[in-house]
Legacy VTK file of the C-alpha trace (Angstrom):
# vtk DataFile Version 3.0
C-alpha trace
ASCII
DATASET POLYDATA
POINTS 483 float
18.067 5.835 12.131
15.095 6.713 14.536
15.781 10.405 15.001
16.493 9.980 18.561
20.558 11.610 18.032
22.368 13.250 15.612
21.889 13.137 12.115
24.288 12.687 9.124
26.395 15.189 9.262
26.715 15.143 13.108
24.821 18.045 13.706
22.443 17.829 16.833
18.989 17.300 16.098
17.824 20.853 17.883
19.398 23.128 19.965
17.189 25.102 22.874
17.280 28.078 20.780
16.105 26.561 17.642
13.172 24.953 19.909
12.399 27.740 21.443
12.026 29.497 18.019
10.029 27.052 16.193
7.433 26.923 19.918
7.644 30.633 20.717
8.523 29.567 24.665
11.118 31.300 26.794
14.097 29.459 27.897
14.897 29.266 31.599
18.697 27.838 32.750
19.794 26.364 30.110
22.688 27.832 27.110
20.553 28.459 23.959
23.640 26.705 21.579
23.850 23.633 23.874
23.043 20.111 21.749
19.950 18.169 21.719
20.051 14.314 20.651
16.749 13.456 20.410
12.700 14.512 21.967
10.840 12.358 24.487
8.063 12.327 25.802
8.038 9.430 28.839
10.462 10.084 31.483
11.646 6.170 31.705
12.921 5.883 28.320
14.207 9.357 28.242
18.076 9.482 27.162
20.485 11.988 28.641
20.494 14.867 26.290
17.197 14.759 25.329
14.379 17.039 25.199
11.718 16.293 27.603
7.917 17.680 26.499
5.790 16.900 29.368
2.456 16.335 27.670
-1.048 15.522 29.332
-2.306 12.055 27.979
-3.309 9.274 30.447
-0.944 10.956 32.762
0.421 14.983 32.867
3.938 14.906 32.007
4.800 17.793 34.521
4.517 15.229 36.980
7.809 13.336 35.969
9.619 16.639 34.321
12.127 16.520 37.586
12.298 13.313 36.983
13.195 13.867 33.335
15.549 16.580 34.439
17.214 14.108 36.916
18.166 11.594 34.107
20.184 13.973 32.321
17.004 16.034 30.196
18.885 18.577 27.942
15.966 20.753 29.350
11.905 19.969 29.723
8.961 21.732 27.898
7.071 23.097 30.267
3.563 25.070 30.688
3.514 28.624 32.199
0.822 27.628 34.038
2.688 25.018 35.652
6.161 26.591 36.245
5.553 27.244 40.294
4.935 23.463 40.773
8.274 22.666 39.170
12.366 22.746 40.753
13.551 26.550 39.958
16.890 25.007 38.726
15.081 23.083 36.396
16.925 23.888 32.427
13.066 24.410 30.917
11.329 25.776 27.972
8.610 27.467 28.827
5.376 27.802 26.530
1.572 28.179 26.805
0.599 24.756 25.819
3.053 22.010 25.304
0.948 20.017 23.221
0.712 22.837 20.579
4.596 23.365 21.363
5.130 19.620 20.493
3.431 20.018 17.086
4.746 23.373 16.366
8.648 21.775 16.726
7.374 19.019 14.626
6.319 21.817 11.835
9.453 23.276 11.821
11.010 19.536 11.677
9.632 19.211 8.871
10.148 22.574 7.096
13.934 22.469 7.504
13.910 19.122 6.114
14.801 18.444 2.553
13.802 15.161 2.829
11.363 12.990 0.452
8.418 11.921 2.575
5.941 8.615 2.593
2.973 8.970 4.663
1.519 5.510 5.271
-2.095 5.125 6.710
-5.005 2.375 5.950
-6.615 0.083 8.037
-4.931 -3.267 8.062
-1.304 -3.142 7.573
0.612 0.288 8.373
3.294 -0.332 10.735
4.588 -3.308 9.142
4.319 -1.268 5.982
6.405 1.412 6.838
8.653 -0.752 8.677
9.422 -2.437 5.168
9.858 1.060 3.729
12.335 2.191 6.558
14.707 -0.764 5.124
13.232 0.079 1.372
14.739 3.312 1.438
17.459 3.322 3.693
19.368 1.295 1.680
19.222 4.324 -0.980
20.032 7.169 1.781
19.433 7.687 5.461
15.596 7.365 6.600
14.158 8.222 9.577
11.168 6.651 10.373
8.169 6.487 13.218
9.134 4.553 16.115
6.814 1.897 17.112
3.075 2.667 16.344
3.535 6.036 17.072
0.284 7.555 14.222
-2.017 9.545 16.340
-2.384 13.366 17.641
1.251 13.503 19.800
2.726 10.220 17.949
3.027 12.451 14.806
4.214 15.434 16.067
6.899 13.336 18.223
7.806 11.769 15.372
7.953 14.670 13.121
10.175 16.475 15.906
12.978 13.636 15.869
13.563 14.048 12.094
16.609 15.145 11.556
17.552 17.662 8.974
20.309 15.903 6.684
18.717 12.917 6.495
17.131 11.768 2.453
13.882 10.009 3.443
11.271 10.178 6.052
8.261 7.612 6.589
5.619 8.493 8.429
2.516 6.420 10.038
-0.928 8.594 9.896
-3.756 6.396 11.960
-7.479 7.404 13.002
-9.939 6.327 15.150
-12.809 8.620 13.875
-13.375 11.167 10.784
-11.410 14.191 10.960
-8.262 13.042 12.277
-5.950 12.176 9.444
-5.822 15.669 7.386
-4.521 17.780 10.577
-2.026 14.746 10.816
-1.384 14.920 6.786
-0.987 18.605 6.924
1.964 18.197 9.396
3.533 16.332 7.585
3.509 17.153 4.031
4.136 13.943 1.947
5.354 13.803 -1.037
4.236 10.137 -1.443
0.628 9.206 -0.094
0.289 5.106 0.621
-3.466 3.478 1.655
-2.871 -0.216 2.546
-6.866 -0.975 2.369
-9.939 0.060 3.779
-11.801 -2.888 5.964
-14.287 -2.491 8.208
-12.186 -1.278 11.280
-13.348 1.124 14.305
-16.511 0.465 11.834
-18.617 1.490 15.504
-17.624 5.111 15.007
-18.722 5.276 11.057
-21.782 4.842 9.010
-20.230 1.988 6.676
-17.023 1.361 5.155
-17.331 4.342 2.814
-17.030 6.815 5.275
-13.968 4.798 6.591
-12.571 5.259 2.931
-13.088 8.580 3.191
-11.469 8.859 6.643
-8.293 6.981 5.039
-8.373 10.035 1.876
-7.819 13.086 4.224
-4.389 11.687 3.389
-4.424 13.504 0.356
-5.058 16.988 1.541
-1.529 17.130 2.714
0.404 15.665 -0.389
2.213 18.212 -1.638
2.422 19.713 -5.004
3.450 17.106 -7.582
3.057 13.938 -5.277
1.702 10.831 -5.927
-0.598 8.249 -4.363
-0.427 4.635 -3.724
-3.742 2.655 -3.639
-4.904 -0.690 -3.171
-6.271 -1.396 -6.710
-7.309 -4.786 -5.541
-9.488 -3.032 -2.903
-12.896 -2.595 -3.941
-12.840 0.891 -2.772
-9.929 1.847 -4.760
-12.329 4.055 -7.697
-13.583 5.792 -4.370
-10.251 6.688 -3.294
-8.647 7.817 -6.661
-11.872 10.144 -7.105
-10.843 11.518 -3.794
-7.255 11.626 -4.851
-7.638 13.651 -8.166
-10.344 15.640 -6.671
-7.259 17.027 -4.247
-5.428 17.955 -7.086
-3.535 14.828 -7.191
-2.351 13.794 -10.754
-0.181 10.710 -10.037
-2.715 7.319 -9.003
-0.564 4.268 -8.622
-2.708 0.960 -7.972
-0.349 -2.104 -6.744
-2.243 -5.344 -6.355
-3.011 -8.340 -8.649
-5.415 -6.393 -10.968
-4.011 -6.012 -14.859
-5.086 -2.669 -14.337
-2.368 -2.418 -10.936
1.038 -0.320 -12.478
2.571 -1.874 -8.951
1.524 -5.358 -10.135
2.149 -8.778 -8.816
3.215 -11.337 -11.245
3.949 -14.332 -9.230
4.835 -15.561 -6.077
5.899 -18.285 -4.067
4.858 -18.357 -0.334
6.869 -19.929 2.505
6.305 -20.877 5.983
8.773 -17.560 7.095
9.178 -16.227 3.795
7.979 -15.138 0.499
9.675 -14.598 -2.869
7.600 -12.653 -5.380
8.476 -11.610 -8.863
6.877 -7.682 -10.150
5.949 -5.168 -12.210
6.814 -1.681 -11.059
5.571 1.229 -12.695
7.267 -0.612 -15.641
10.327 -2.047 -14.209
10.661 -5.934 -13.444
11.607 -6.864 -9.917
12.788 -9.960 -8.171
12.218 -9.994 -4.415
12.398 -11.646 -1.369
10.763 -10.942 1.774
11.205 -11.767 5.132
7.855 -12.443 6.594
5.319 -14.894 5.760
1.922 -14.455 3.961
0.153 -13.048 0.819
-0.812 -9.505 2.844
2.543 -8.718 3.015
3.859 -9.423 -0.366
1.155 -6.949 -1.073
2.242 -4.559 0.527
5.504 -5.046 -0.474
3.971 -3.880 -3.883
3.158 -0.686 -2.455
6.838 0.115 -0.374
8.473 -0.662 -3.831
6.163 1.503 -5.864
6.543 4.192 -3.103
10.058 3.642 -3.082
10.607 4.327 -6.807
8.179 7.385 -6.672
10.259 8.811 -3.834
13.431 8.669 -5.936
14.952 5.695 -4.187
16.919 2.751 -6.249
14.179 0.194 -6.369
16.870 -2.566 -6.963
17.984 -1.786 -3.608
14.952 -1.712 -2.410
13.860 -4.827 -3.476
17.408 -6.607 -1.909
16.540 -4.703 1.590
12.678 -6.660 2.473
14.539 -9.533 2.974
15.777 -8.527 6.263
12.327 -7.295 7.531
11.314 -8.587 10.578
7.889 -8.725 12.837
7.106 -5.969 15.045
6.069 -6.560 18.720
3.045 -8.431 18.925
2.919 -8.504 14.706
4.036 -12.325 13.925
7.017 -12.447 16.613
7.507 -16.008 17.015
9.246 -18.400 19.711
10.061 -21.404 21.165
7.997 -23.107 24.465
8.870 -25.870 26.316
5.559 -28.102 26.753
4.863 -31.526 27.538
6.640 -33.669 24.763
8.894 -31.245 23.014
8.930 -27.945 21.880
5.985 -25.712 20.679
5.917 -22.417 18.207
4.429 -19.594 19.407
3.100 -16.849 16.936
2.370 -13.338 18.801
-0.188 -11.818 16.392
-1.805 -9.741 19.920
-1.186 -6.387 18.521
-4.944 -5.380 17.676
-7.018 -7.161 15.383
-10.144 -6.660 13.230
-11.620 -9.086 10.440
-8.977 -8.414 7.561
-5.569 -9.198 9.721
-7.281 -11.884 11.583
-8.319 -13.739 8.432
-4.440 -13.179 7.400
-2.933 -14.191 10.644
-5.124 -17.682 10.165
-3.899 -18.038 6.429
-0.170 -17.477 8.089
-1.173 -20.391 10.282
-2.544 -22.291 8.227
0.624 -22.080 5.966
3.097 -22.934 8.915
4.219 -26.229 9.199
4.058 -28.706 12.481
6.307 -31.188 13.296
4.921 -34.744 14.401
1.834 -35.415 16.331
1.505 -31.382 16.468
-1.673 -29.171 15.423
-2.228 -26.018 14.415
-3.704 -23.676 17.214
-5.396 -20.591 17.028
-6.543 -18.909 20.045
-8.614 -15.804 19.305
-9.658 -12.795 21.317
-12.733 -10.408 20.605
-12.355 -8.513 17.814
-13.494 -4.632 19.503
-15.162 -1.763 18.014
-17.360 -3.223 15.409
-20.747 -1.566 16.286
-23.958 -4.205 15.850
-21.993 -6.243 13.506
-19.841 -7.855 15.602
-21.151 -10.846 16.361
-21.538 -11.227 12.251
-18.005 -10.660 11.501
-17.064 -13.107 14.582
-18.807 -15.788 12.929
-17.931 -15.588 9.624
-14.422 -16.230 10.428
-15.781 -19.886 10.651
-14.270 -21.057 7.624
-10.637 -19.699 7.666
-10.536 -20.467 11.379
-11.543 -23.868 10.677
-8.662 -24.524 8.897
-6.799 -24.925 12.410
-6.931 -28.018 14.316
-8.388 -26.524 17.051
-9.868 -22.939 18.192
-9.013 -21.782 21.583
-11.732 -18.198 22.250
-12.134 -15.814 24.693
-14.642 -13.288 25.090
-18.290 -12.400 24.763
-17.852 -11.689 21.136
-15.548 -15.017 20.153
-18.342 -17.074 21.530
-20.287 -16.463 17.892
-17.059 -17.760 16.311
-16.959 -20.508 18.714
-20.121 -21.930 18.120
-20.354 -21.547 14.564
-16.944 -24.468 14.326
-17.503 -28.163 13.898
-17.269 -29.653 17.295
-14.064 -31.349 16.424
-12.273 -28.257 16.143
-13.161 -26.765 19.198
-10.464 -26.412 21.910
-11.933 -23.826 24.441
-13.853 -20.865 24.894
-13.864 -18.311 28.184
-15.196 -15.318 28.943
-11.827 -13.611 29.072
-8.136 -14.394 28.056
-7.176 -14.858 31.447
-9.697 -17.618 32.317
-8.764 -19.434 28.500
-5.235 -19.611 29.822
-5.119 -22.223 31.697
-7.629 -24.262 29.503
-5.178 -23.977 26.570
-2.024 -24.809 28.888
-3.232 -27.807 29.446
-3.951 -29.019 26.291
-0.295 -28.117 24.512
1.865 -30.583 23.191
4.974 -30.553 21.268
5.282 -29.775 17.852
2.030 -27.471 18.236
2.323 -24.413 16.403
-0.446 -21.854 18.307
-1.281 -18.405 16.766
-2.526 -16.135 19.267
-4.559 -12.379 18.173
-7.068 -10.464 19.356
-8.028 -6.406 19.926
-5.751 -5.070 22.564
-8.903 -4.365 24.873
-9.170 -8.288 24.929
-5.704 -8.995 26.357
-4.188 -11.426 24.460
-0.924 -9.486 25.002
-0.547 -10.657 28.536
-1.717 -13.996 27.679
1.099 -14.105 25.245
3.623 -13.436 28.319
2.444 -15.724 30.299
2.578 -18.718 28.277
6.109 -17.900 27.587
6.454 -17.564 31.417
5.005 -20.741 32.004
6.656 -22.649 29.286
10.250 -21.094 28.844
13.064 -22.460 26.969
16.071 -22.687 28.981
18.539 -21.230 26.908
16.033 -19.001 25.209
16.398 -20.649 21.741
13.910 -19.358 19.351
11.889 -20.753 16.901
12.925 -21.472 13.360
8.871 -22.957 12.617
LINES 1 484
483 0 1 2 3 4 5 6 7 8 9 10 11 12 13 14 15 16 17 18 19 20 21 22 23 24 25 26 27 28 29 30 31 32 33 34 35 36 37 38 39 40 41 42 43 44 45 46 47 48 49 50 51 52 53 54 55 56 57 58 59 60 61 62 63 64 65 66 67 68 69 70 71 72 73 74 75 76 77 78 79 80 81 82 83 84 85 86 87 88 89 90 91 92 93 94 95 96 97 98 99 100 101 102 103 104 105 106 107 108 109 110 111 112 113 114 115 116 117 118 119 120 121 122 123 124 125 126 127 128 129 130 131 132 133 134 135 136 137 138 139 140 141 142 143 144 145 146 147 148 149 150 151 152 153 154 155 156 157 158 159 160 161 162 163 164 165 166 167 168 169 170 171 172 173 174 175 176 177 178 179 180 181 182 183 184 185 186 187 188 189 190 191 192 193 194 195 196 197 198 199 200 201 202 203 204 205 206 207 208 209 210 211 212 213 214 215 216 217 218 219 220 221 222 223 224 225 226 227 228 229 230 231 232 233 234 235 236 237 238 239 240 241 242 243 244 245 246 247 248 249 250 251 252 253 254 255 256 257 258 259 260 261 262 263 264 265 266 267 268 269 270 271 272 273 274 275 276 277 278 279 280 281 282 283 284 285 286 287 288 289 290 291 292 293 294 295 296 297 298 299 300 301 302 303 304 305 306 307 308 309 310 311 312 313 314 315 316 317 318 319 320 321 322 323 324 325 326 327 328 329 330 331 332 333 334 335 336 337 338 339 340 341 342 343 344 345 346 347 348 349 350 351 352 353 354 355 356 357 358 359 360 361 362 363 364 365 366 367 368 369 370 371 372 373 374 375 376 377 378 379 380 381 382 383 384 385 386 387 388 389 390 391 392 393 394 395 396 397 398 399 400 401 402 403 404 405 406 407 408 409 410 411 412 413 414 415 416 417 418 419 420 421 422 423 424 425 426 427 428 429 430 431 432 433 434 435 436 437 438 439 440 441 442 443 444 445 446 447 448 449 450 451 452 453 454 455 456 457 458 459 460 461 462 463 464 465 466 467 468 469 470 471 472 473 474 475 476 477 478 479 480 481 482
């Protein structure tokens, strides 16, 4: 379950009173025992019932609370300050600062919970991560889980807010952009588990070097509560950094997962598939089978840390194992379907959510790994890689020799143009200053049986390049692709 309804035991997930007591804001037209289903925050997906916080981000929520209130909002979050600008029969709560309010409900979320908790941060690798663990443990108990890639200053809180009370697990996604923003995050919400993908050099603009990343990624631990554990990379070359950090917290229980003899999560073998993998384990002493239902070596490795996190949270690991099979991509994470092009059909891998030099040398090994069918090649088409500071062009071109492994390289940006010309001129396909120019430059050159793997930052668009080559080259009765 998401936390967006009831939970369990088919208790609402808040009532106005209990909101208003956790926020310390006045309720205005509304019955303090009346049921809440769920907490939004964005007025279009709101569902009737809900509560309606209207935040200030890119745009001030109080601007769509009547809106909110109009699609059935069990009542909206309002600020004082803003009360005069808003309908008078309007079923509000009514606090100083609805941010603070949103966190505050979130606290109290959490305290009433008796819930185990995984917090799940690192730098390559977290949604998918706790994705796996959502079907990990809910096939022990019911887990509630972040929605989407919801890991920063009002995406925790939200999420922390929708947990409801009965449920046995909750996973949550911590994510950073600069030091200093993971332990307010990890304070909230309390794990009792701790989980670090890896450290890589990502948002590696707003840091020193990599070791001050690692130490961004350890604020994790100042929230674990008493007893917890941690789950480290101990392939990683940072992981002696982080378990200094760990114990240093007070932290007694260090799990590595990896390949490393030293890893108690440890990998013993695998077999890796153009969809799938199957990997046999070691985990913290207990042999597991599994099967999982993505492709690649990055996730089986994580899949060593959801199954050691699993088992530390209490959860049946056999069960655990059984559930990867059925994970699945997330938007814009490996999503993959069918387009009609000249000659047949072509497979279309969306890897556009956000990329940086660790998940785009994994996408390529994914791509590299997928099979084509006839006269097809292997594509990649790459988009600038964004907040690397004065390396950039470095870590563009040193992708050379895993992108080379496609058939041809289709670039865009500024950035991509290092990659570009560091290829053999035989696998060049294109590059353009921006996705949008590349488009039609790659259109033209698609045949069938191509299999074309398309990532990039989100600041380089790749995203909408995705949608339009599926709007240009649909399948008519939207078939998708079995690669």
């Amino acid at each position: 379950m998401d936390g967006q309804g009831k939970g369990v035991d088919g208790a609402p997930l808040w009532t106005p009173l209990a909101l208003a007591q956790a926020t310390g804001g006045t309720l205005r037209g509304v019955a303090p025992d009346a049921a809440i289903g769920g907490v939004s925050i964005d007025s279009r997906t709101l569902q009737p019932g809900d509560a309606f916080f209207a935040i200030t981000g890119e745009r001030d929520g109080h601007d769509f609370a009547a809106a909110a209130a109009g699609r059935g909002a069990a009542l909206c979050v309002v600020a004082a300050a803003r009360l005069g600008e808003l309908p008078a029969d309007m079923p509000a709560l009514v606090v100083e600062d609805v941010l603070k309010a949103l966190e505050d409900a979130g606290r109290a979320a959490r305290a009433r919970s008796g819930a185990r908790i995984v917090a799940v941060t690192g730098s390559v690798g977290k949604t998918t991560t706790k994705e796996a663990l959502l079907l990990a443990l809910g096939a022990d108990g019911p887990t509630h889980a972040s929605a989407a890639s919801y890991n920063n200053h009002w995406g925790v809180p939200l999420s922390l807010a929708r947990l409801p009370a009965s449920v046995a697990y909750g996973v949550f996604e911590l994510g950073m952009n600069h030091p200093g923003e993971i332990a307010p995050l990890s304070a909230m919400v309390r794990p009792h588990v701790a989980v670090i993908t890896t450290v890589e050099p990502v948002h590696i603009a707003q840091f020193p070097n990599v070791e001050a990343i690692a130490d961004a990624k350890a604020e994790i631990f100042t929230g674990v509560e008493p007893g917890g554990a941690v789950v480290l990379n101990r392939d990683n070359p940072h992981f002696d950094r982080l378990a200094a950090a760990a114990r240093a917290a007070g932290i007694g229980t260090i799990i590595g997962f990896g390949q490393s003899v030293a890893a108690q999560a440890r990998l013993l073998s695998v077999a890796l598939q153009p969809q799938s993998s199957t990997a046999l384990a070691d985990i913290l002493g207990e042999t597991v089978s599994f099967k999982i239902g993505l492709p690649g070596r990055h996730i089986v490795q994580n899949a060593l840390a959801v199954l050691a996190a699993a088992k530390l949270a209490g959860a049946d690991l056999c069960l655990a194992g059984l559930a990867l099979a059925s994970l699945g991509p997330p938007p814009g994470r490996g999503v993959r379907t069918a387009l009609a092009v000249k000659g047949g059909a072509a497979l279309l891998i969306d890897e556009s959510y956000n990329a940086n030099p660790a998940s785009m040398r994994a996408a390529l090994a994914v791509l590299a790994g997928t099979p084509v069918e006839g006269r097809g090649r292997r594509i990649a088409v790459l988009g600038d890689m964004l907040e690397l500071g004065p390396t950039g062009e470095e870590l563009h071109r040193g992708l050379a020799p895993e992108a080379g492994r496609a058939d041809l390289v289709f670039s865009a940006g500024p950035l991509m143009r290092a990659l570009h010309e560091a290829l053999p001129e035989n696998r060049r396909g294109a590059w353009a200053p921006d996705a949008a120019t590349l488009l039609p430059l790659l259109a033209e050159r698609l045949r069938g049986g191509d299999v074309l793997m398309v990532k990039g930052s989100n600041g380089s668009r790749m995203g909408p390049l995705v949608r339009a080559l599926a709007e240009r080259f649909p399948v008519q009765d939207d078939a998708s692709a079995e690669g």
